[in-house]
Chimera marker file (.cmm) of the C-alpha trace (Angstrom):
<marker_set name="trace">
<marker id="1" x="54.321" y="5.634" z="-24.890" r="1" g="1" b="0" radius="0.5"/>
<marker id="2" x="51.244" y="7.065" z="-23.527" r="1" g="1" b="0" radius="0.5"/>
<marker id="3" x="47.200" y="6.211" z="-23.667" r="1" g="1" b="0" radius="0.5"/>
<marker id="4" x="45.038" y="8.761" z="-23.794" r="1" g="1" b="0" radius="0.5"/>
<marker id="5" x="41.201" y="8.410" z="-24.302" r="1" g="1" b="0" radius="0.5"/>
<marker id="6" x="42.403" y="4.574" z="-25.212" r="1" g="1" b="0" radius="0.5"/>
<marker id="7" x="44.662" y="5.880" z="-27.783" r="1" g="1" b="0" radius="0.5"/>
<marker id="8" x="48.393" y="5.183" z="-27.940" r="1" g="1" b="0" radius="0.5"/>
<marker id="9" x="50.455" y="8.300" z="-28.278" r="1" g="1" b="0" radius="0.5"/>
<marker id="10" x="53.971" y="7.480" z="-30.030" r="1" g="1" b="0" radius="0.5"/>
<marker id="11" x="57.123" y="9.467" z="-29.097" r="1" g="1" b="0" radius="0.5"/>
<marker id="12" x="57.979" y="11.622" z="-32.353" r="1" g="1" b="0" radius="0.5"/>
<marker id="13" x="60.967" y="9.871" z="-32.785" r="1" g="1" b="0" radius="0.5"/>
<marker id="14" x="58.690" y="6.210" z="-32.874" r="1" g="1" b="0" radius="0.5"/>
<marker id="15" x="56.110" y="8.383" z="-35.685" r="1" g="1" b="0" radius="0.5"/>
<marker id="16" x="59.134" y="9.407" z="-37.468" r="1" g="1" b="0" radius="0.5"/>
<marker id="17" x="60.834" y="6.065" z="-37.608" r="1" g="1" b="0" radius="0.5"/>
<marker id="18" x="57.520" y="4.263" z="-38.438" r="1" g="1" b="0" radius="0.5"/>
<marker id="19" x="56.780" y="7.033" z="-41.709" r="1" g="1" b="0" radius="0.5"/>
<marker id="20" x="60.363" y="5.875" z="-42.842" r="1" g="1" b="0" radius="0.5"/>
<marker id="21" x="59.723" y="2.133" z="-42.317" r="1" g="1" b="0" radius="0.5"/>
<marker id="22" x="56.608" y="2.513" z="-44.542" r="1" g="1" b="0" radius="0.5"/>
<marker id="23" x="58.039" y="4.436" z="-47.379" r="1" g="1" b="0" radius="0.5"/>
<marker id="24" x="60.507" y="2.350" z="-47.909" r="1" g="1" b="0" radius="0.5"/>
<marker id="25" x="58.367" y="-0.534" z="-47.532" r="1" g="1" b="0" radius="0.5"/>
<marker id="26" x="57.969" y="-1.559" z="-51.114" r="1" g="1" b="0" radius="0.5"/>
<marker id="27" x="60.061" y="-2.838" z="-53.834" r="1" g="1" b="0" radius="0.5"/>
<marker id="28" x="59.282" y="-0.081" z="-56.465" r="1" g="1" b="0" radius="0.5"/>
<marker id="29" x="60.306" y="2.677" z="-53.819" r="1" g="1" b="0" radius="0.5"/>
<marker id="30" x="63.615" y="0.725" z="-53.198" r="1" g="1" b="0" radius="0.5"/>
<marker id="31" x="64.323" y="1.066" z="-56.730" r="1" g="1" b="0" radius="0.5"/>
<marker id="32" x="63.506" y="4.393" z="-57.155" r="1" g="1" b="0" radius="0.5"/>
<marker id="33" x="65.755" y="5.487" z="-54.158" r="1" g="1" b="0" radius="0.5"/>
<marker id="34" x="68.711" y="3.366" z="-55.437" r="1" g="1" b="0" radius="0.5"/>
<marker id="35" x="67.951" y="4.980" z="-59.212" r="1" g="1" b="0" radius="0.5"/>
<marker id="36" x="67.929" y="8.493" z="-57.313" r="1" g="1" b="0" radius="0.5"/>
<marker id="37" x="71.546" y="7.694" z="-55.269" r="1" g="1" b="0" radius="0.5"/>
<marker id="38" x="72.733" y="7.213" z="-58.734" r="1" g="1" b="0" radius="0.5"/>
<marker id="39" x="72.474" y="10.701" z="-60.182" r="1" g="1" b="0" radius="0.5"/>
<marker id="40" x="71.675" y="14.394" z="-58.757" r="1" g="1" b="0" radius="0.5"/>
<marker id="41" x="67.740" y="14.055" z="-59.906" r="1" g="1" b="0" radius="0.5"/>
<marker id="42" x="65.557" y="13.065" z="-62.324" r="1" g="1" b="0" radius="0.5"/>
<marker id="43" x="62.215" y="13.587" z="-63.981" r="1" g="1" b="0" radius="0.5"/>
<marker id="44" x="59.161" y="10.944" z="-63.612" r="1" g="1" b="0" radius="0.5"/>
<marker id="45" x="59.195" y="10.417" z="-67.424" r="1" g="1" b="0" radius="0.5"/>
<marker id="46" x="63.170" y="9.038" z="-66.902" r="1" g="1" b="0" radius="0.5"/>
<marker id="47" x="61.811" y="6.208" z="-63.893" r="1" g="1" b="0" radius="0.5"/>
<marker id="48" x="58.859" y="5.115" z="-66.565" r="1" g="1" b="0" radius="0.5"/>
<marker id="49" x="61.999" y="4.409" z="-69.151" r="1" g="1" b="0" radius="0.5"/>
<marker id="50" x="63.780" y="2.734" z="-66.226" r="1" g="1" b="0" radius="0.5"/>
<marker id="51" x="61.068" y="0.975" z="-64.682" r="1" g="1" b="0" radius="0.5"/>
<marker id="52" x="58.498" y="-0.968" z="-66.333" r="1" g="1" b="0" radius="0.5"/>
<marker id="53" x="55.404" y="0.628" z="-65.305" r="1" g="1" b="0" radius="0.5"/>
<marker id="54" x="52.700" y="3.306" z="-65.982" r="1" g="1" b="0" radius="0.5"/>
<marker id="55" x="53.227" y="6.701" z="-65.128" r="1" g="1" b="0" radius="0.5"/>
<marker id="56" x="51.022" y="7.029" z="-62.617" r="1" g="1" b="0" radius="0.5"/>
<marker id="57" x="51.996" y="4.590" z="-60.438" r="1" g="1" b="0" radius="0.5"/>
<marker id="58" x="55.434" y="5.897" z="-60.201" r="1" g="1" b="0" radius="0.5"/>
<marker id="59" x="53.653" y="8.943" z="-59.310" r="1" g="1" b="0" radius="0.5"/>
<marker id="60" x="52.057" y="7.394" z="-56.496" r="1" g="1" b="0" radius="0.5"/>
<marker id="61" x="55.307" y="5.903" z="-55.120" r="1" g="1" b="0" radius="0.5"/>
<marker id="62" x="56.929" y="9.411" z="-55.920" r="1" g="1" b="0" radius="0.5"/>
<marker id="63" x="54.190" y="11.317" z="-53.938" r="1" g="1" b="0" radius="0.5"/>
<marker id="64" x="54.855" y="7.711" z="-51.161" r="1" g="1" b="0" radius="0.5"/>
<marker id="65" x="58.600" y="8.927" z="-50.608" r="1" g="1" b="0" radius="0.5"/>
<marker id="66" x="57.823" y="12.380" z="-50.797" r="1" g="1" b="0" radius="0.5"/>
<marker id="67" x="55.242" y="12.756" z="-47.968" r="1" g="1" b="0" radius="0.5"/>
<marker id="68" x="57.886" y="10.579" z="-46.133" r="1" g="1" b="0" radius="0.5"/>
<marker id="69" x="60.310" y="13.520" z="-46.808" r="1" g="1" b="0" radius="0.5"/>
<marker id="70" x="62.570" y="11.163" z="-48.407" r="1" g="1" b="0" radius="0.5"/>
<marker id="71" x="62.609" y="12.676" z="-51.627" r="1" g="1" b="0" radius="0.5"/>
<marker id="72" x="61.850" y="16.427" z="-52.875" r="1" g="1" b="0" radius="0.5"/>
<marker id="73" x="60.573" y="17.809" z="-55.507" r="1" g="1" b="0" radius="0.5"/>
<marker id="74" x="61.076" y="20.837" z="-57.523" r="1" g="1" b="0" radius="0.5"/>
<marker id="75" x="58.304" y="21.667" z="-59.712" r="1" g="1" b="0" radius="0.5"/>
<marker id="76" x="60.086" y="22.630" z="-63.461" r="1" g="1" b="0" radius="0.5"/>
<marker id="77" x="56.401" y="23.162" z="-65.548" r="1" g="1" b="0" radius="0.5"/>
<marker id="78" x="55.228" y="20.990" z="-67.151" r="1" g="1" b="0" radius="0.5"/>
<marker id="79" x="57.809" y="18.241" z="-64.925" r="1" g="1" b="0" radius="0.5"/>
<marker id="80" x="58.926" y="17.995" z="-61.499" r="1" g="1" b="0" radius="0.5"/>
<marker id="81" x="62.231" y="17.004" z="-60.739" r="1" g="1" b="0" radius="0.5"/>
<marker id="82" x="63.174" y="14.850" z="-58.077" r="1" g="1" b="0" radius="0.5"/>
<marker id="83" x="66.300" y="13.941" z="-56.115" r="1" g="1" b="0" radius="0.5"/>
<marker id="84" x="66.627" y="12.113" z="-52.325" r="1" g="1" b="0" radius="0.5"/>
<marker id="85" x="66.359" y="14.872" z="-49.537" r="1" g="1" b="0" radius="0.5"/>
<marker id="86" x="69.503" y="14.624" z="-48.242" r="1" g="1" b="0" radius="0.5"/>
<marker id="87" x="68.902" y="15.661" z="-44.354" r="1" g="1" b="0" radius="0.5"/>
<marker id="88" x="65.961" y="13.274" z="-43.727" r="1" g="1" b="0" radius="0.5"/>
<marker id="89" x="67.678" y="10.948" z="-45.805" r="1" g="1" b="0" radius="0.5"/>
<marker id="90" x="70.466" y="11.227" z="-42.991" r="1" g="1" b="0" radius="0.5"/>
<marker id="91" x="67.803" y="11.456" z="-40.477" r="1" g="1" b="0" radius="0.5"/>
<marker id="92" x="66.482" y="7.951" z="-41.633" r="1" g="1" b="0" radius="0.5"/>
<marker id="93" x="69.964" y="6.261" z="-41.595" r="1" g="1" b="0" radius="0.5"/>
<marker id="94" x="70.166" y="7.155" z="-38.043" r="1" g="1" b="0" radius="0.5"/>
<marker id="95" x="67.037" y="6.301" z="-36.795" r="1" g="1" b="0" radius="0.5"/>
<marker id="96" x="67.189" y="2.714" z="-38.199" r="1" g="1" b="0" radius="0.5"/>
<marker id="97" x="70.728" y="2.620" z="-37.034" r="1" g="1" b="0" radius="0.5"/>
<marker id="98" x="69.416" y="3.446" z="-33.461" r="1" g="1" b="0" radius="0.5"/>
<marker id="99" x="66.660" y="0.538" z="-33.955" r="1" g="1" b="0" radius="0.5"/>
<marker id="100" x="68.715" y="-2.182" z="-35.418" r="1" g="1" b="0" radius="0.5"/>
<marker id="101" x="71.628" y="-1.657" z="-32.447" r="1" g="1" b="0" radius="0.5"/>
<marker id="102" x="69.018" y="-2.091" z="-29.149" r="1" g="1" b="0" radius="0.5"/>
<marker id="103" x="70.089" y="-5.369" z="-28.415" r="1" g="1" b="0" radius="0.5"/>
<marker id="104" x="66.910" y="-7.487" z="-28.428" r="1" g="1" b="0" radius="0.5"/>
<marker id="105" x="69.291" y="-10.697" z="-28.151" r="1" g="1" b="0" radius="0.5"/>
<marker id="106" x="69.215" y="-10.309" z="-24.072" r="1" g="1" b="0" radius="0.5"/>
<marker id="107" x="65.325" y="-10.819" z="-24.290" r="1" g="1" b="0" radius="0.5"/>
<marker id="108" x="64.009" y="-14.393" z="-24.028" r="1" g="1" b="0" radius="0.5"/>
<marker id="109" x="61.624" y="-15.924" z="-26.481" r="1" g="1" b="0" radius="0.5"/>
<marker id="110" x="58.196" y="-17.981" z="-24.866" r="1" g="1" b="0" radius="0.5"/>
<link id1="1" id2="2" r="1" g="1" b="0" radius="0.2"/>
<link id1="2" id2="3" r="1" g="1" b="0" radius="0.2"/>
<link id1="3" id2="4" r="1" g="1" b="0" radius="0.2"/>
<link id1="4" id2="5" r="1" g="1" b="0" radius="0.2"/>
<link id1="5" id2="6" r="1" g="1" b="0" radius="0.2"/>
<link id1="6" id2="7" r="1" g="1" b="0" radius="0.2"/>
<link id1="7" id2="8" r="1" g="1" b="0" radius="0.2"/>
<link id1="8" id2="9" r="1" g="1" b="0" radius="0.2"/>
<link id1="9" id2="10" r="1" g="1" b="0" radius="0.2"/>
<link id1="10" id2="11" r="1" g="1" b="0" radius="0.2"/>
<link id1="11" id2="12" r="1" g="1" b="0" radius="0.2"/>
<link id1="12" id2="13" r="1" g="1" b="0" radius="0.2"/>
<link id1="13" id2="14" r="1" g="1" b="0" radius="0.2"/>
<link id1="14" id2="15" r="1" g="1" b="0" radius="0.2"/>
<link id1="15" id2="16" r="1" g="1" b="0" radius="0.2"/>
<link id1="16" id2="17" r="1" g="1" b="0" radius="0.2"/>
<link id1="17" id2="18" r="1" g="1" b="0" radius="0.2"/>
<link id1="18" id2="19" r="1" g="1" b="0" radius="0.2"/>
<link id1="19" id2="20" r="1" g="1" b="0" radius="0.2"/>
<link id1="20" id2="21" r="1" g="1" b="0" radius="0.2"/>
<link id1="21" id2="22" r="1" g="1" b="0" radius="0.2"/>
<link id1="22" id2="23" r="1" g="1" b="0" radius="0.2"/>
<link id1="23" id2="24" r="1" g="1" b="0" radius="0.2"/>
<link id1="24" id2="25" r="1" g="1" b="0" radius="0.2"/>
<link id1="25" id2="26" r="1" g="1" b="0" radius="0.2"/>
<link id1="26" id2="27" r="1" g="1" b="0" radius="0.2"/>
<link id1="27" id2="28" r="1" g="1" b="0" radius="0.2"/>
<link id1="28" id2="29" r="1" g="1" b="0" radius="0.2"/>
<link id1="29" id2="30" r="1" g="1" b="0" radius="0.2"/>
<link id1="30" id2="31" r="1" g="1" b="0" radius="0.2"/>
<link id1="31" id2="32" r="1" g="1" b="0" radius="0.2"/>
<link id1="32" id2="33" r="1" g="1" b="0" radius="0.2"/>
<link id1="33" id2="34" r="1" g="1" b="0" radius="0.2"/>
<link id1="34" id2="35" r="1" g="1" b="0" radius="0.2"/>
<link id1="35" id2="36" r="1" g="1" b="0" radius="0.2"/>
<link id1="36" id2="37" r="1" g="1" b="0" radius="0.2"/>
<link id1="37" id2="38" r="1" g="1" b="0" radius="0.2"/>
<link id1="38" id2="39" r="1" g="1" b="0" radius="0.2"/>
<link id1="39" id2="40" r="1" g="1" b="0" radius="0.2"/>
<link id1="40" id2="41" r="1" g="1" b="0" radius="0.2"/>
<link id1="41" id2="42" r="1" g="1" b="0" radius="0.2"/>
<link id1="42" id2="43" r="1" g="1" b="0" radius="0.2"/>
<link id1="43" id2="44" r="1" g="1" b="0" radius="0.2"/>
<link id1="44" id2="45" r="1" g="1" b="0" radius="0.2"/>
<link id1="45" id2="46" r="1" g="1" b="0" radius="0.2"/>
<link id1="46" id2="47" r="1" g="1" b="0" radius="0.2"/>
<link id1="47" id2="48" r="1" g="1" b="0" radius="0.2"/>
<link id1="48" id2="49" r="1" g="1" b="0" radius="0.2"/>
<link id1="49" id2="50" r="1" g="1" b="0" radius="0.2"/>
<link id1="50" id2="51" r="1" g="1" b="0" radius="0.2"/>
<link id1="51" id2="52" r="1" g="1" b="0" radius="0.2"/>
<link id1="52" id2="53" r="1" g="1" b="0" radius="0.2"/>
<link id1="53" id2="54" r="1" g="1" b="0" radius="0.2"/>
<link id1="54" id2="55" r="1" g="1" b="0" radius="0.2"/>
<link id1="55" id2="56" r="1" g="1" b="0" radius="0.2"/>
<link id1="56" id2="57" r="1" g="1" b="0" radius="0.2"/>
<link id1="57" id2="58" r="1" g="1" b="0" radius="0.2"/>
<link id1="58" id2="59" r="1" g="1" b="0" radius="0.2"/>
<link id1="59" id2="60" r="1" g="1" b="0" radius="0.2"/>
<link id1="60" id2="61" r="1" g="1" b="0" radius="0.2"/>
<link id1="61" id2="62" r="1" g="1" b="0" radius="0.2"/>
<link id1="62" id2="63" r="1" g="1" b="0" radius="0.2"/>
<link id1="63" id2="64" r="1" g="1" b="0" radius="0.2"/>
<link id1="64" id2="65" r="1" g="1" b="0" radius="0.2"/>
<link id1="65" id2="66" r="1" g="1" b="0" radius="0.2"/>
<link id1="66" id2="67" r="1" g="1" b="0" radius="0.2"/>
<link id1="67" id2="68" r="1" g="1" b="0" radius="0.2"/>
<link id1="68" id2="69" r="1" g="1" b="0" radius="0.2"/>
<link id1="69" id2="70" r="1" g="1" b="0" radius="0.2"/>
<link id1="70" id2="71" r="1" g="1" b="0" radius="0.2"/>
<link id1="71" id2="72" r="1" g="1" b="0" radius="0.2"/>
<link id1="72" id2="73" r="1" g="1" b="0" radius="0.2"/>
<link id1="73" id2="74" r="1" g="1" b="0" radius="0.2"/>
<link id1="74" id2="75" r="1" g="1" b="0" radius="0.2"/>
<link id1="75" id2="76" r="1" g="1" b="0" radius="0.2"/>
<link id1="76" id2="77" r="1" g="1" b="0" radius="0.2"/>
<link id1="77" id2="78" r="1" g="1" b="0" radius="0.2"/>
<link id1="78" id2="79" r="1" g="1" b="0" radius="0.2"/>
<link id1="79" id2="80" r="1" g="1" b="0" radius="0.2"/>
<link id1="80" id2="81" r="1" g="1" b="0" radius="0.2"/>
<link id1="81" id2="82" r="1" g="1" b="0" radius="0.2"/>
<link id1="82" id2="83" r="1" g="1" b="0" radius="0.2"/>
<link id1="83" id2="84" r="1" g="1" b="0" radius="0.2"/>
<link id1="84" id2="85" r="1" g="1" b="0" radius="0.2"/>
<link id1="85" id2="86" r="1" g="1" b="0" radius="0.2"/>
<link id1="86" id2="87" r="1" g="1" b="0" radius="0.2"/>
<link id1="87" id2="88" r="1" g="1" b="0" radius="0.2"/>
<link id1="88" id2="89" r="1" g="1" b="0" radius="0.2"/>
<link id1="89" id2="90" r="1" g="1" b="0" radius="0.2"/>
<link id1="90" id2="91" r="1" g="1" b="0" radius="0.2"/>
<link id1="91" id2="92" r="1" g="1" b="0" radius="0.2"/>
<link id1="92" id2="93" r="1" g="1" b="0" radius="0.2"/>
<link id1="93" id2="94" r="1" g="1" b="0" radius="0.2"/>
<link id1="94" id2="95" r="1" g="1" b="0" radius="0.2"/>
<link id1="95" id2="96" r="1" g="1" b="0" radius="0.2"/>
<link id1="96" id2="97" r="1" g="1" b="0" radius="0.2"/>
<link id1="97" id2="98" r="1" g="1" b="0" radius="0.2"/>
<link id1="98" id2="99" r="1" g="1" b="0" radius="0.2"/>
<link id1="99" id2="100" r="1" g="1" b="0" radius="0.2"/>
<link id1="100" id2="101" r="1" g="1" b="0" radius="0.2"/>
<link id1="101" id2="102" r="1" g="1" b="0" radius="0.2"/>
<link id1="102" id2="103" r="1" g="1" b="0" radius="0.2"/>
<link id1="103" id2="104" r="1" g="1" b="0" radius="0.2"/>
<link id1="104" id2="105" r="1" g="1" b="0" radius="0.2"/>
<link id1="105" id2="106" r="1" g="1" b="0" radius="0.2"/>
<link id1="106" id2="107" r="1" g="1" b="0" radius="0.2"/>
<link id1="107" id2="108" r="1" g="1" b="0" radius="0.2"/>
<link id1="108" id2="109" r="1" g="1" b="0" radius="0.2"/>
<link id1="109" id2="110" r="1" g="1" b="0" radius="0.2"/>
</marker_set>
């Protein structure tokens, strides 16, 4: 970690980790994932029969998990399917698996 012009700069793996982290930070993205790992893809009008929302804000947790390159998107007109991206989904399992081994038990508390 670096400061520049008092900004922090973030190793790429840190950035990478943290876009991760926030994707998958909320409950309706969890569920979409998990309804993803269940079947090759899907269309936005199957997660509005699955989940009980409007369209549009599975949309915005689509377009959430997308820009996190957790999910792609092929555009079928007038639908775009969806399915998890399988290499950043790897990508992700490693990076958290990196994070949640450091052993932060050998640090005192206060």
């Amino acid at each position: 970690m670096k400061r520049t012009n008092q900004h922090i700069v973030y190793s790429d793996v840190t950035e990478q980790t943290a876009r991760f982290a926030k994707a998958l930070s909320h409950p309706v993205r969890l569920a979409i994932l998990k309804h993803l790992s269940n079947q090759s893809c899907c269309f936005t009008g199957d997660l509005v029969a699955v989940l009980p929302m409007a369209q549009s804000t599975i949309s915005q947790h689509l377009k959430e998990l997308k820009d996190a390159g957790l999910i792609q998107g092929d555009i079928l007109p007038p639908r775009v399917k969806y399915c998890i991206h399988q290499e950043n989904w790897n990508k992700a399992k490693r990076l958290f698996e990196t994070l949640f081994n450091q052993d932060f038990g050998s640090i005192s508390c206060c």
